[in-house]
mmCIF file of the N, C-alpha and C atoms, coordinates in Angstrom:
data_MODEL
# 
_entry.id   MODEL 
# 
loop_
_atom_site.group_PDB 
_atom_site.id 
_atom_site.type_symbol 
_atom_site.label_atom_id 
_atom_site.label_alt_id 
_atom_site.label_comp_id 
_atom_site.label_asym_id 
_atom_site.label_entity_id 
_atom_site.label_seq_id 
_atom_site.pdbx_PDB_ins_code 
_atom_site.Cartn_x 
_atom_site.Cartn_y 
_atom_site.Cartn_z 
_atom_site.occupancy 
_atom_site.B_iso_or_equiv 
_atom_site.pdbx_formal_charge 
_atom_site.auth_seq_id 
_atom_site.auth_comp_id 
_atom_site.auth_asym_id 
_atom_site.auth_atom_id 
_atom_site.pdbx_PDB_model_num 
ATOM 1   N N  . UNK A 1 1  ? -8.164 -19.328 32.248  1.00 0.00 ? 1  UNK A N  1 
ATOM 2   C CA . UNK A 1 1  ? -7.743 -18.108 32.910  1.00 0.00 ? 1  UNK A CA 1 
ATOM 3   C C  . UNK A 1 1  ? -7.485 -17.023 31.850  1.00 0.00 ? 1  UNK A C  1 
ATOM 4   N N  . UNK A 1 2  ? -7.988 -16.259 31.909  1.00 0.00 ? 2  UNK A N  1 
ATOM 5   C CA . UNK A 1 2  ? -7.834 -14.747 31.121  1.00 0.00 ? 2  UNK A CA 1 
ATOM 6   C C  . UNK A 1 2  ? -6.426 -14.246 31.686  1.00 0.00 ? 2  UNK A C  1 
ATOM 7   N N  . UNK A 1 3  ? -5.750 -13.965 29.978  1.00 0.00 ? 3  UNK A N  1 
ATOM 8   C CA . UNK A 1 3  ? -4.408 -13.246 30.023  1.00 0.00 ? 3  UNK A CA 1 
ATOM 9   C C  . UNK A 1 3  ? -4.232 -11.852 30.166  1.00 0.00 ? 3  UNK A C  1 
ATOM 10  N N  . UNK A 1 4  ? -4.172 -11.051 30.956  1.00 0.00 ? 4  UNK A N  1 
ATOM 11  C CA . UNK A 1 4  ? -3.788 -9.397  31.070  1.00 0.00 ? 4  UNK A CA 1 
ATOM 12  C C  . UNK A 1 4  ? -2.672 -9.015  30.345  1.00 0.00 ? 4  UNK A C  1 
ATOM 13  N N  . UNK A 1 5  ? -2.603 -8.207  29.567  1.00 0.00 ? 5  UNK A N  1 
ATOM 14  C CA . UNK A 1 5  ? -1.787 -8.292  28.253  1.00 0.00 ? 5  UNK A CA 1 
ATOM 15  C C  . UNK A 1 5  ? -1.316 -6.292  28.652  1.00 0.00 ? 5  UNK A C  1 
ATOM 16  N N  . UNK A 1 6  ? -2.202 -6.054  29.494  1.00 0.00 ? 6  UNK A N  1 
ATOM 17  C CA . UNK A 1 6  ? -1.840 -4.284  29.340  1.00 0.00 ? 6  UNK A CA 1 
ATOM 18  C C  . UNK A 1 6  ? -2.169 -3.645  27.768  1.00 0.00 ? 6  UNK A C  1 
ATOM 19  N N  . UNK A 1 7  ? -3.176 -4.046  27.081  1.00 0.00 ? 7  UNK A N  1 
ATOM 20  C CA . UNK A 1 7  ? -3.315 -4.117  25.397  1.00 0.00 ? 7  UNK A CA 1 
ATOM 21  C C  . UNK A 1 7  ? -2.754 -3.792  24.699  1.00 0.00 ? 7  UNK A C  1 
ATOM 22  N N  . UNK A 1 8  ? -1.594 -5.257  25.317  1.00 0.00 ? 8  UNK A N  1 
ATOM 23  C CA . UNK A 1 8  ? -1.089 -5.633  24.014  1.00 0.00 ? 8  UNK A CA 1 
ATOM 24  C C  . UNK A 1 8  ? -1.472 -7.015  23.275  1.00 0.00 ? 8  UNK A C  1 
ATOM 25  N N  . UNK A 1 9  ? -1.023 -7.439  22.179  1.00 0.00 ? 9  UNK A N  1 
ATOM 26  C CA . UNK A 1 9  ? -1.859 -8.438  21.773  1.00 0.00 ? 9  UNK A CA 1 
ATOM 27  C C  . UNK A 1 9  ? -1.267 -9.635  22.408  1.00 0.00 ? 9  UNK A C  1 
ATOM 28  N N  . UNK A 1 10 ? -1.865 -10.730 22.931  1.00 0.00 ? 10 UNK A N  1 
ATOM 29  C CA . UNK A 1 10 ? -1.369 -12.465 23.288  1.00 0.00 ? 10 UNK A CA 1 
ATOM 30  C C  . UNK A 1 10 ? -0.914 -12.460 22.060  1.00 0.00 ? 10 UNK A C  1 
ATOM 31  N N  . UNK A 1 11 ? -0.186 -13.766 22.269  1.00 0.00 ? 11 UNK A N  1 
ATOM 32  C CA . UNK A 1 11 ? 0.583  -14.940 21.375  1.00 0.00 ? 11 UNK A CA 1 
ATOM 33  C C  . UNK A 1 11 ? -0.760 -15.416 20.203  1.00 0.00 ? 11 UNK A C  1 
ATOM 34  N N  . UNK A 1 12 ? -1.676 -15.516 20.503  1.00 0.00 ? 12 UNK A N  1 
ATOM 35  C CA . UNK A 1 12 ? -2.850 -16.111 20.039  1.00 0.00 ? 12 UNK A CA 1 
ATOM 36  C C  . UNK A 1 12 ? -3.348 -15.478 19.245  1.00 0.00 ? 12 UNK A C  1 
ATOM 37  N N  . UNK A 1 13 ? -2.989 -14.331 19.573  1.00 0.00 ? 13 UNK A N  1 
ATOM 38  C CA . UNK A 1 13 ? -4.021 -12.768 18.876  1.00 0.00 ? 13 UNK A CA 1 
ATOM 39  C C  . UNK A 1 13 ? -3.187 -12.582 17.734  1.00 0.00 ? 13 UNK A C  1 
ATOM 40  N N  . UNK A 1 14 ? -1.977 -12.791 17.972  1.00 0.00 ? 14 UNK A N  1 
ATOM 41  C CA . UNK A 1 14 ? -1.118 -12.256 17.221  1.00 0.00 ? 14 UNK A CA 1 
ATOM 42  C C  . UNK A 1 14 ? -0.822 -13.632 16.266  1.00 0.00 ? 14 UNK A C  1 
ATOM 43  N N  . UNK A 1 15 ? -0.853 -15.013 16.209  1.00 0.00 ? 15 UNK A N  1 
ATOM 44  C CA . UNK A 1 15 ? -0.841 -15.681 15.148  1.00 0.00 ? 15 UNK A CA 1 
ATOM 45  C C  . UNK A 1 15 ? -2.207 -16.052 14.495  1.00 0.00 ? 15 UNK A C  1 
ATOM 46  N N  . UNK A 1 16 ? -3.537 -15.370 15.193  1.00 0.00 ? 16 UNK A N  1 
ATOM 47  C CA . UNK A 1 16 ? -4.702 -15.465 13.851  1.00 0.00 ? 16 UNK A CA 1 
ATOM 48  C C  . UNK A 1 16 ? -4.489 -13.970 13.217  1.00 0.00 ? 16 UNK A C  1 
ATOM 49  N N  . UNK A 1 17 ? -3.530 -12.526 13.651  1.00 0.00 ? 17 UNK A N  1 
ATOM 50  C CA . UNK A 1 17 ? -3.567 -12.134 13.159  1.00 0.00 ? 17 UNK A CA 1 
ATOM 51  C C  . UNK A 1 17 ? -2.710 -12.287 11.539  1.00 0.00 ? 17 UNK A C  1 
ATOM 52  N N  . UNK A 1 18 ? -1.784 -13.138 12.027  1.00 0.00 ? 18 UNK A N  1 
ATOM 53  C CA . UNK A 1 18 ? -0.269 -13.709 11.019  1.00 0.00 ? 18 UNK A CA 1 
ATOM 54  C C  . UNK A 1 18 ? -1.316 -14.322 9.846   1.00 0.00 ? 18 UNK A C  1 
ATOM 55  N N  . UNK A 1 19 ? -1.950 -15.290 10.827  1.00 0.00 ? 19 UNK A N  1 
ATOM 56  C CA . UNK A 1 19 ? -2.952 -16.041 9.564   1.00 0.00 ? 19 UNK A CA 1 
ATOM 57  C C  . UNK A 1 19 ? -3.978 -15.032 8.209   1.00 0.00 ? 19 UNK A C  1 
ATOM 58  N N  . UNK A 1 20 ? -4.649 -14.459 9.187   1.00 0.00 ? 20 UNK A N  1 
ATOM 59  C CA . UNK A 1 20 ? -5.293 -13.266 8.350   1.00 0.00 ? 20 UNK A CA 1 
ATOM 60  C C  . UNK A 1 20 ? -4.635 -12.784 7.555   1.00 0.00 ? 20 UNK A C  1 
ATOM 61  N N  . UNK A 1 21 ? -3.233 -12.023 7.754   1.00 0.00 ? 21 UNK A N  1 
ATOM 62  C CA . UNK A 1 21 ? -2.712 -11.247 6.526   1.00 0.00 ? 21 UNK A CA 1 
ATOM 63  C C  . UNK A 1 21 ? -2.020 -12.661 5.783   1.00 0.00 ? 21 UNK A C  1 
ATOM 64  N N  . UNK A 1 22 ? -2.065 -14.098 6.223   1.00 0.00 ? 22 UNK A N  1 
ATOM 65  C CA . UNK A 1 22 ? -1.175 -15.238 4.651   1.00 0.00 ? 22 UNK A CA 1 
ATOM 66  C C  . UNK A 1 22 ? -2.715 -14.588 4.066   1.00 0.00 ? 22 UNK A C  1 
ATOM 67  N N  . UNK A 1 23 ? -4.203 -15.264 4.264   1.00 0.00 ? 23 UNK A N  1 
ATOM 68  C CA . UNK A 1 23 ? -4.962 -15.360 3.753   1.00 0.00 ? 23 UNK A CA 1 
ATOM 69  C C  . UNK A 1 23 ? -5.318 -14.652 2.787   1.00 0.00 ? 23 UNK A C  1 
ATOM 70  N N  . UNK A 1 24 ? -5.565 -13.085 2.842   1.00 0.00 ? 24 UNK A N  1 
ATOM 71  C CA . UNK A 1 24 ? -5.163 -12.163 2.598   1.00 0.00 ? 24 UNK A CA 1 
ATOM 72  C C  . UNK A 1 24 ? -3.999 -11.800 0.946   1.00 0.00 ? 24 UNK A C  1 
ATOM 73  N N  . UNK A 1 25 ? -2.772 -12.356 1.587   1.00 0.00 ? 25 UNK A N  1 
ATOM 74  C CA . UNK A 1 25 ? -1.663 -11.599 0.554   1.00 0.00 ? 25 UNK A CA 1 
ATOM 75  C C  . UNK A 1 25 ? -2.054 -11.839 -1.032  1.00 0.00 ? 25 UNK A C  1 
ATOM 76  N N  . UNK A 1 26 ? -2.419 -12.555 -1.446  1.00 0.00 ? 26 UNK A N  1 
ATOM 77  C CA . UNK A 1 26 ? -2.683 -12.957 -2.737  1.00 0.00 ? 26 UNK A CA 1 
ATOM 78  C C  . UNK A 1 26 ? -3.421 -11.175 -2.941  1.00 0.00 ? 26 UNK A C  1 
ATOM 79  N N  . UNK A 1 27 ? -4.431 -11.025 -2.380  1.00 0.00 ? 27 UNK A N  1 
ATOM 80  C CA . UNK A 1 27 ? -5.544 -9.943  -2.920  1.00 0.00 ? 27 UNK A CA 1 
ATOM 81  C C  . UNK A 1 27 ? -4.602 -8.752  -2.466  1.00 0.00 ? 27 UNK A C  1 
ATOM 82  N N  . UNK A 1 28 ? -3.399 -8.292  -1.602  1.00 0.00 ? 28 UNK A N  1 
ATOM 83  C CA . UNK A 1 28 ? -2.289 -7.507  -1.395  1.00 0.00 ? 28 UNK A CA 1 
ATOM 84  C C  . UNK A 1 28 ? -1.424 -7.344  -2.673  1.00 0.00 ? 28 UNK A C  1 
ATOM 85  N N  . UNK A 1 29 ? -1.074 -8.360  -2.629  1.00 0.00 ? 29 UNK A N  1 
ATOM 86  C CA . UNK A 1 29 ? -0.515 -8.092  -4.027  1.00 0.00 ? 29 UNK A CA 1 
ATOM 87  C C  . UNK A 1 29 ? -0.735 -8.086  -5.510  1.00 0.00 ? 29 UNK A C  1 
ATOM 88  N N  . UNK A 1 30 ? -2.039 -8.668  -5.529  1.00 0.00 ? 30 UNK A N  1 
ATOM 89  C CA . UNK A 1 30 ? -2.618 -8.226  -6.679  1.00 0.00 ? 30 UNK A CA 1 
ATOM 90  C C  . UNK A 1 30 ? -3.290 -5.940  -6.750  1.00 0.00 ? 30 UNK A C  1 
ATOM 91  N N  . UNK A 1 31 ? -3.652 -6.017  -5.419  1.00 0.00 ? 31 UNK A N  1 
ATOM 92  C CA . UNK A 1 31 ? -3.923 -4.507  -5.452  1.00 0.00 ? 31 UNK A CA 1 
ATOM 93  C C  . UNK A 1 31 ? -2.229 -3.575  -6.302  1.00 0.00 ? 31 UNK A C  1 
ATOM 94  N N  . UNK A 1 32 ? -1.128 -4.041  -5.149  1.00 0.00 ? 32 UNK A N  1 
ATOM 95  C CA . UNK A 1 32 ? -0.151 -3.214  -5.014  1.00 0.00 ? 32 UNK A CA 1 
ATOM 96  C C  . UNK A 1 32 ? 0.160  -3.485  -6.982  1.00 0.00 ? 32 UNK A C  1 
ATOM 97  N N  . UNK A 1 33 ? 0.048  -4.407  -7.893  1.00 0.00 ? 33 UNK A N  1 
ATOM 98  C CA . UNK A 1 33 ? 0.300  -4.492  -9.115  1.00 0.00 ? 33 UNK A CA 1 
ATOM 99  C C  . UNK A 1 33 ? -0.581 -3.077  -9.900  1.00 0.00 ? 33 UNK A C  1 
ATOM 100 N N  . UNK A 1 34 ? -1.937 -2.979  -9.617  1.00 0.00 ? 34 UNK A N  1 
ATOM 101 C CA . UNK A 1 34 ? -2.640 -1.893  -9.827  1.00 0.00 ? 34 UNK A CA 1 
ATOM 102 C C  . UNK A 1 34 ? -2.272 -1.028  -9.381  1.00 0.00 ? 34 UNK A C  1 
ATOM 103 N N  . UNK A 1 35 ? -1.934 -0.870  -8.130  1.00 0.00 ? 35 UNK A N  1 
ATOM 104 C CA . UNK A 1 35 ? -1.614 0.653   -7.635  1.00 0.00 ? 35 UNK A CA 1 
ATOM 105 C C  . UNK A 1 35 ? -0.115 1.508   -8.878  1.00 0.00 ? 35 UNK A C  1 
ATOM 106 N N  . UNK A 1 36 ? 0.699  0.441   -8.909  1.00 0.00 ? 36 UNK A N  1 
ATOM 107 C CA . UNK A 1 36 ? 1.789  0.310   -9.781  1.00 0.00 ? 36 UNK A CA 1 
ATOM 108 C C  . UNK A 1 36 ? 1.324  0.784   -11.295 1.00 0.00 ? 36 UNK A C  1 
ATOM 109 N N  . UNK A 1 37 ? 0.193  0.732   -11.852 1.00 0.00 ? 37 UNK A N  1 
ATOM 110 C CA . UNK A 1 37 ? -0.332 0.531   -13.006 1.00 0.00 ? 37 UNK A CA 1 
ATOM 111 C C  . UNK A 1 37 ? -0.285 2.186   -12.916 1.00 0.00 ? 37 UNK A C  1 
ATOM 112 N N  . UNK A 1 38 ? -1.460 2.459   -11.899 1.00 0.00 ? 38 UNK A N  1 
ATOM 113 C CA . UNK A 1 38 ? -2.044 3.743   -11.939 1.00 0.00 ? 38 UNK A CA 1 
ATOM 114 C C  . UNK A 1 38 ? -0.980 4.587   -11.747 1.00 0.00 ? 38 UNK A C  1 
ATOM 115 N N  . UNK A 1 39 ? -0.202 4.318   -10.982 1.00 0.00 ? 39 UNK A N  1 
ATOM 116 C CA . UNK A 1 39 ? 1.458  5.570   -10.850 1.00 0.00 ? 39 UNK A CA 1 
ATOM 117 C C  . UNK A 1 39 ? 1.798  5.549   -12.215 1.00 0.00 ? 39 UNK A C  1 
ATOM 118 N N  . UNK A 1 40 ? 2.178  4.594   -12.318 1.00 0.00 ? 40 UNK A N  1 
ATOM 119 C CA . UNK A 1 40 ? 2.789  4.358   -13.838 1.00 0.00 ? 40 UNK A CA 1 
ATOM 120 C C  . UNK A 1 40 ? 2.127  5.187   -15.011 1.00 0.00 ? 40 UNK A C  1 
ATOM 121 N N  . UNK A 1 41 ? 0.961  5.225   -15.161 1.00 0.00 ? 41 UNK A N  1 
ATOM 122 C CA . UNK A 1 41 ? 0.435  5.830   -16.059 1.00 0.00 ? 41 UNK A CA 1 
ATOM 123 C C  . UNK A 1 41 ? 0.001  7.357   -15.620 1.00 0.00 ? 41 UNK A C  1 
ATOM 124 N N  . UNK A 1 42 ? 0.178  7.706   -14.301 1.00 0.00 ? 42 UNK A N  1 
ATOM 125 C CA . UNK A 1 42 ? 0.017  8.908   -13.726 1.00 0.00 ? 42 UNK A CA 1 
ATOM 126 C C  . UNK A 1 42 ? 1.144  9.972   -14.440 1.00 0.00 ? 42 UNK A C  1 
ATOM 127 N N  . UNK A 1 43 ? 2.089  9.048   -14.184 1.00 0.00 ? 43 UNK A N  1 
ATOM 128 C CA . UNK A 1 43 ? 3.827  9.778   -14.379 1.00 0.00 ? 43 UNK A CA 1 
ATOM 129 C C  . UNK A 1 43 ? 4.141  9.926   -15.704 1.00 0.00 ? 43 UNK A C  1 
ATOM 130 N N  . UNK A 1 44 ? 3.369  9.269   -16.257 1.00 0.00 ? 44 UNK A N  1 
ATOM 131 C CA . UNK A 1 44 ? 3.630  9.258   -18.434 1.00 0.00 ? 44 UNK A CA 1 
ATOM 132 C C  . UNK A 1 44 ? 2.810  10.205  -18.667 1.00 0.00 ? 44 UNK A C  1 
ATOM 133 N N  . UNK A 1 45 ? 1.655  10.496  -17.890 1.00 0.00 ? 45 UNK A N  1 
ATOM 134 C CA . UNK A 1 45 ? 0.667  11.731  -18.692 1.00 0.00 ? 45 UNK A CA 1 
ATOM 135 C C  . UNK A 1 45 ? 1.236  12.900  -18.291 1.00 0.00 ? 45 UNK A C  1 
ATOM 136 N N  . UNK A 1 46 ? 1.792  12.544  -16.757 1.00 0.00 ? 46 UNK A N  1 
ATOM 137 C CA . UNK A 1 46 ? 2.962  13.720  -16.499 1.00 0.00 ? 46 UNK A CA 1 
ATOM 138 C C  . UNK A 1 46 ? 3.653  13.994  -17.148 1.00 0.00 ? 46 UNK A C  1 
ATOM 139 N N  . UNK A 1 47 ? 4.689  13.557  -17.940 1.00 0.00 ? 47 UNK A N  1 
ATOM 140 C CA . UNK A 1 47 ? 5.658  13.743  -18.676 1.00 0.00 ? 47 UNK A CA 1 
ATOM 141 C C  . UNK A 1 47 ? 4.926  13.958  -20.074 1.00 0.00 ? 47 UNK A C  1 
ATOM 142 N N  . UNK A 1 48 ? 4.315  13.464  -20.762 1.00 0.00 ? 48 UNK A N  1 
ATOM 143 C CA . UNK A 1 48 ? 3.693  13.827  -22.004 1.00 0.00 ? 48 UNK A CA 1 
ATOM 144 C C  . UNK A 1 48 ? 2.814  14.987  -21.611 1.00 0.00 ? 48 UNK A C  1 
ATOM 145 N N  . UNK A 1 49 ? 2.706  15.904  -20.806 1.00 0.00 ? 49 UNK A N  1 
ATOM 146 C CA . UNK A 1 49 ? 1.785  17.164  -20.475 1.00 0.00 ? 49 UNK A CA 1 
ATOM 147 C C  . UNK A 1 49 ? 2.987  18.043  -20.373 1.00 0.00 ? 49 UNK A C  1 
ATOM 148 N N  . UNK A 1 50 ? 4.615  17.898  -20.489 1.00 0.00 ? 50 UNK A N  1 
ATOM 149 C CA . UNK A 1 50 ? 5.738  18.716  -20.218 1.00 0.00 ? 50 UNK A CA 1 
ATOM 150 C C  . UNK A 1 50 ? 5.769  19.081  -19.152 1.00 0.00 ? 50 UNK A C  1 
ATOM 151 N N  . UNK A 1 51 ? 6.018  18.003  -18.036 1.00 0.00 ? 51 UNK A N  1 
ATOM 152 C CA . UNK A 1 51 ? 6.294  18.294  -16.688 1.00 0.00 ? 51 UNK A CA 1 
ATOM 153 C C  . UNK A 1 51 ? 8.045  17.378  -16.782 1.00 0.00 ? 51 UNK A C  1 
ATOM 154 N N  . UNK A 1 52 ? 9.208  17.841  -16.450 1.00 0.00 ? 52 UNK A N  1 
ATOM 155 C CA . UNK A 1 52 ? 10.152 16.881  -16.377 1.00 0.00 ? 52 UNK A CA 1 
ATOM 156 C C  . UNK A 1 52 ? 10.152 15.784  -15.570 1.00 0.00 ? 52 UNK A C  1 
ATOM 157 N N  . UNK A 1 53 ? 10.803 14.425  -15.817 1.00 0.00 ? 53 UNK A N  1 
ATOM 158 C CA . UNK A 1 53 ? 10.645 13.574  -15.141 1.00 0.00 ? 53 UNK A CA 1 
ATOM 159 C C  . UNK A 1 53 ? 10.962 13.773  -13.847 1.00 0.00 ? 53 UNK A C  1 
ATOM 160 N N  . UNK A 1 54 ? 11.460 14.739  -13.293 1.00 0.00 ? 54 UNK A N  1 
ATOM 161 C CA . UNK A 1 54 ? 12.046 14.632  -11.823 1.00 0.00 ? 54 UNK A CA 1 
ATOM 162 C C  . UNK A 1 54 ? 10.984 15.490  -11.314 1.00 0.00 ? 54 UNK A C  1 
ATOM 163 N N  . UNK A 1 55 ? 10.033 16.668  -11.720 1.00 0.00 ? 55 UNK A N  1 
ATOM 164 C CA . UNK A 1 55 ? 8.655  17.390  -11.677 1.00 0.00 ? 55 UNK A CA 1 
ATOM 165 C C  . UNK A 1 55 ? 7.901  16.316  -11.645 1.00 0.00 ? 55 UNK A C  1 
ATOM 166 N N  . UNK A 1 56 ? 7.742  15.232  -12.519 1.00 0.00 ? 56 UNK A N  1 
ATOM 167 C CA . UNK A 1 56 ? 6.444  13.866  -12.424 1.00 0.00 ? 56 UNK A CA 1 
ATOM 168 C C  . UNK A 1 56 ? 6.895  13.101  -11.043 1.00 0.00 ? 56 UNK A C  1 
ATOM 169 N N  . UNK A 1 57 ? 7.828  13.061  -10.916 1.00 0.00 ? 57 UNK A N  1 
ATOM 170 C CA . UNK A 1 57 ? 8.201  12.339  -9.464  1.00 0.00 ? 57 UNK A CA 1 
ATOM 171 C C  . UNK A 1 57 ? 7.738  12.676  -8.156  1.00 0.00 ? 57 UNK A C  1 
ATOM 172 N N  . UNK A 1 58 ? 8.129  14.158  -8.292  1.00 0.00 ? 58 UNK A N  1 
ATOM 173 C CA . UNK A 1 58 ? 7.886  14.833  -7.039  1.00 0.00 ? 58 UNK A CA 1 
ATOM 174 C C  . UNK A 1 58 ? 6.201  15.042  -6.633  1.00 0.00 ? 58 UNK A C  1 
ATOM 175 N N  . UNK A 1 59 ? 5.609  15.026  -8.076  1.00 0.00 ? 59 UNK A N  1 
ATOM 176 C CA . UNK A 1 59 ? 3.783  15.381  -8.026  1.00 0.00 ? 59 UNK A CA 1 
ATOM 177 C C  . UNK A 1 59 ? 3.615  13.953  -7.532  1.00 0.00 ? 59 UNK A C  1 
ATOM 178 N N  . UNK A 1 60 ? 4.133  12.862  -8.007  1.00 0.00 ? 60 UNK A N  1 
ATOM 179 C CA . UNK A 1 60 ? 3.689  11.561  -7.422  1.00 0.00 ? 60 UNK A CA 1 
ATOM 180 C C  . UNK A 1 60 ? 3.907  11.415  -5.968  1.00 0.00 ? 60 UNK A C  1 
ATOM 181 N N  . UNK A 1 61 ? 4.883  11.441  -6.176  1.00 0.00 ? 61 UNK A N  1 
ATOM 182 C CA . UNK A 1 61 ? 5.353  11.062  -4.240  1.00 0.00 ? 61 UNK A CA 1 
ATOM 183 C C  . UNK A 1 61 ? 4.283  12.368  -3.400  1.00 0.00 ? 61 UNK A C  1 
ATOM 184 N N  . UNK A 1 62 ? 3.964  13.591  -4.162  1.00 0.00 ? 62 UNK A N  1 
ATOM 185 C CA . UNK A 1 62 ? 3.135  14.572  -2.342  1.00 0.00 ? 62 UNK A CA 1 
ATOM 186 C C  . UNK A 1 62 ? 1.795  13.982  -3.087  1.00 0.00 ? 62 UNK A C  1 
ATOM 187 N N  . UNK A 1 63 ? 1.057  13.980  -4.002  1.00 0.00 ? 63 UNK A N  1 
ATOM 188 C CA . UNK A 1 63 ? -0.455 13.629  -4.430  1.00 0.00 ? 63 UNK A CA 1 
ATOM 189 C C  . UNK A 1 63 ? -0.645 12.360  -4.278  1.00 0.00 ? 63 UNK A C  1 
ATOM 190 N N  . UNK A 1 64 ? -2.214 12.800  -3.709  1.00 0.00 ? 64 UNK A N  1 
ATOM 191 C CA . UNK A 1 64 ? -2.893 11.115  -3.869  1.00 0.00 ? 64 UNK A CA 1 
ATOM 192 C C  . UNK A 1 64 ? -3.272 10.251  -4.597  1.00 0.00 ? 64 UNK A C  1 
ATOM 193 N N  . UNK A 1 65 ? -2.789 9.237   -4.452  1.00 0.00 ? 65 UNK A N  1 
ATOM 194 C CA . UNK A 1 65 ? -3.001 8.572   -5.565  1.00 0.00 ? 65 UNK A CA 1 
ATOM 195 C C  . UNK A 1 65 ? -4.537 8.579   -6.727  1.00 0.00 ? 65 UNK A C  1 
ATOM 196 N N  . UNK A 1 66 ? -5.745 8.660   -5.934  1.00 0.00 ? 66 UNK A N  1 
ATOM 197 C CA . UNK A 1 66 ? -6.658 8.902   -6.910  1.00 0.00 ? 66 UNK A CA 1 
ATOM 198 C C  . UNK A 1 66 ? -6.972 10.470  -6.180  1.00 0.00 ? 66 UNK A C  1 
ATOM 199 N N  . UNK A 1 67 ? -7.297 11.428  -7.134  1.00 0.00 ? 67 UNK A N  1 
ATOM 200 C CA . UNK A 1 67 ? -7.932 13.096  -7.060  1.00 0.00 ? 67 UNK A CA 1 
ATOM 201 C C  . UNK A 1 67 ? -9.049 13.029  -7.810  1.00 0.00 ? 67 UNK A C  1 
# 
């Protein structure tokens, strides 16, 4: 029998989705280490170009990460 859900997800839908993101996290958190890299080194060229650290902050947090 088919479940009417009003689309939302079943019970079912929703633990191969659980499964997908375990499968997944390894390559999540290896990205988010890079993403970390690239801020990181975003915010030092900031500051070594004479922007103050609280100026390198603020360009980080509104810009995208790659321009």
């Amino acid at each position: 029998m088919e479940q009417i859900t009003n689309g939302k997800l079943t019970n079912i839908e929703m633990e191969m989705a659980i499964d997908e993101l375990k499968r997944n996290l390894p390559y999540f958190i290896q990205s988010t280490a890079v993403t970390a890299k690239v801020l990181k080194a975003k915010y030092d060229s900031l500051v070594s170009e004479g922007f103050t650290e609280q100026q390198a902050i603020e360009i980080i947090k509104v810009r995208p990460l790659y321009e």
